[in-house]
C-alpha positions as CSV (number, residue, x, y, z in Angstrom):
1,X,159.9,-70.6,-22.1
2,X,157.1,-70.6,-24.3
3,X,154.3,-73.0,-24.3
4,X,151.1,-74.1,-25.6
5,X,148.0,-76.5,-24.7
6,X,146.2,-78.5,-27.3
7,X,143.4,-80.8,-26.3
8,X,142.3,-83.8,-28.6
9,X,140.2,-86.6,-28.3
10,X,141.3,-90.4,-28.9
11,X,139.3,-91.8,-31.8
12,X,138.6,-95.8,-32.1
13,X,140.7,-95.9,-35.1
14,X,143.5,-94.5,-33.1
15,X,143.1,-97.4,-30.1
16,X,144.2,-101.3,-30.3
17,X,141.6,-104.5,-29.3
18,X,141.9,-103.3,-25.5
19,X,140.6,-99.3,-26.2
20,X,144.8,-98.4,-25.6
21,X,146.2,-96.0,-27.5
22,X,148.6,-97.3,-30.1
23,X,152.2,-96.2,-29.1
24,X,152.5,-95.3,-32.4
25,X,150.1,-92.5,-32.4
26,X,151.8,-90.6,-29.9
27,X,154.0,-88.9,-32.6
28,X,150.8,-87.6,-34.3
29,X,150.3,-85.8,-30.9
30,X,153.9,-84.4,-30.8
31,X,153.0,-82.9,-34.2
32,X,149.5,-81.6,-33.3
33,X,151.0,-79.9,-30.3
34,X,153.9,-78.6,-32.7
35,X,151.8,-76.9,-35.4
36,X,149.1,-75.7,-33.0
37,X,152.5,-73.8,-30.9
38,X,153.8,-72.9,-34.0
39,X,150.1,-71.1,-35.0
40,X,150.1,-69.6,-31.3
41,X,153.0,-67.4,-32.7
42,X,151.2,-66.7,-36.2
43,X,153.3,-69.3,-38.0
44,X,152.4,-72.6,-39.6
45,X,154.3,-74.8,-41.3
46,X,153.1,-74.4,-44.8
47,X,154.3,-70.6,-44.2
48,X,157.7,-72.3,-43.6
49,X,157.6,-74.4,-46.5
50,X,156.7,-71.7,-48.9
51,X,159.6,-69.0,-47.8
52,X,161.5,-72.2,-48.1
53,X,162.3,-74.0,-44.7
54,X,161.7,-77.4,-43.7
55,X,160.9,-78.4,-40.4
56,X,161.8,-82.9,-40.0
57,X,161.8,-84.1,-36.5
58,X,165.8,-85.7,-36.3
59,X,164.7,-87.1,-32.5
60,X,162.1,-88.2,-30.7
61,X,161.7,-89.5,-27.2
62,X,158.8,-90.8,-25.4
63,X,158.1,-92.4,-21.5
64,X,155.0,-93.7,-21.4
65,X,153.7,-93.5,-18.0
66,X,149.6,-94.5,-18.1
67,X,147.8,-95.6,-21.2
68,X,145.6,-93.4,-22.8
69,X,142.5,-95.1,-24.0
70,X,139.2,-94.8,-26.4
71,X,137.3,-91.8,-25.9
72,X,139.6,-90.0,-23.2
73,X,140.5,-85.9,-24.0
74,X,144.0,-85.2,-23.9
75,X,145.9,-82.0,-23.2
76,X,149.2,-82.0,-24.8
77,X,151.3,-79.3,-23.5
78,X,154.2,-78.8,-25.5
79,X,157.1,-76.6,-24.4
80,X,160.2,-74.8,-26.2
81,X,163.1,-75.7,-24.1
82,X,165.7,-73.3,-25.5
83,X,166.3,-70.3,-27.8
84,X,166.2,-72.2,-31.0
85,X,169.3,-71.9,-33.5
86,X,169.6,-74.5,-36.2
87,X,167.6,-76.8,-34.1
88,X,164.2,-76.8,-32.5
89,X,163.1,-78.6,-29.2
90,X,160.2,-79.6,-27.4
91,X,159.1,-81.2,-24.4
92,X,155.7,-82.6,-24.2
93,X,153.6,-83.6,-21.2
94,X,150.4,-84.9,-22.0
95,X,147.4,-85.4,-19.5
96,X,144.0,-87.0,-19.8
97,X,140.9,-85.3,-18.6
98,X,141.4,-86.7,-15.0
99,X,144.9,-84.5,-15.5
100,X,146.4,-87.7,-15.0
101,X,150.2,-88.0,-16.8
102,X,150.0,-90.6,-19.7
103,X,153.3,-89.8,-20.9
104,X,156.6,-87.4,-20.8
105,X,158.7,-86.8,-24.5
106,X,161.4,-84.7,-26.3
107,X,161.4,-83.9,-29.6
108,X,164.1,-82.7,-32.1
109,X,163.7,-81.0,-35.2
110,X,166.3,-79.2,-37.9
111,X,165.6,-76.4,-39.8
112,X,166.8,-76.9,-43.2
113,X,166.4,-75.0,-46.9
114,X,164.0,-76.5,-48.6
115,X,166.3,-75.4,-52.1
116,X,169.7,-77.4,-51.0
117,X,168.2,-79.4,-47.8
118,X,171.2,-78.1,-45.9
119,X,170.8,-76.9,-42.0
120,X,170.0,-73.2,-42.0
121,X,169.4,-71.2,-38.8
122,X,166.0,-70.6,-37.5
123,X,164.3,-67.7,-39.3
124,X,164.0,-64.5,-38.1
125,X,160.2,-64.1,-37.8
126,X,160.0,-67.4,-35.4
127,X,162.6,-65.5,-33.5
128,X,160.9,-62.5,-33.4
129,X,157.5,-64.4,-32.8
130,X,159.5,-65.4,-29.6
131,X,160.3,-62.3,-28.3
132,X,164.4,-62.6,-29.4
């Protein structure tokens, strides 16, 4: 399926006393890789939001393999695993510069009106975006 490749660098502020990436942070790299697939198809979220869908993650999964640490460049390669319905998801790999695995995760997210906050199917133009 689809895919995209994002590459960011790891800030001190985003690093603990030993230069390792908080664990923490990793979500904020699920959503970087998100938004930047999402704009690949000439979508971005605050599109959604204003034709009224919201986008919240409901699951999220992460094996961390190597630590990523101060100063590194990561590539976070974020993949559509299915033909999305009422649900989105994502896997994520996401390499350092050395293309060295620092870690493997899923992600979940629900498409819901932003009017009622009620599931709603995934809109027609993200379909279409994806060639269904």
């Amino acid at each position: 399926m689809k895919y995209s490749l994002t590459k960011t660098r790891i800030r001190y502020s985003e690093t603990d006393q030993m230069g390792v990436v908080y664990h923490g942070n990793y979500a904020q790299f699920f959503e970087i890789g998100r938004t930047e697939w999402l704009r690949s198809l000439g979508v971005t979220y605050k599109d959604m939001e204003i034709k009224g869908i919201m986008l919240p993650v409901i699951s999220l999964n992460c094996n961390f393999i190597k630590p990523a640490l101060y100063d590194d460049v990561l590539t976070i390669k974020t993949i559509l695993k299915k033909k999305p319905l009422v649900k989105i998801e994502f896997d994520y790999e996401i390499t350092n510069q050395h293309n060295e695995l620092i870690c493997k995760a899923n992600t979940t997210l629900a498409f819901l009106n932003k009017d009622n906050m009620k599931p709603t199917r995934c809109p027609d133009y993200l379909l279409k975006g994806l060639g269904y």
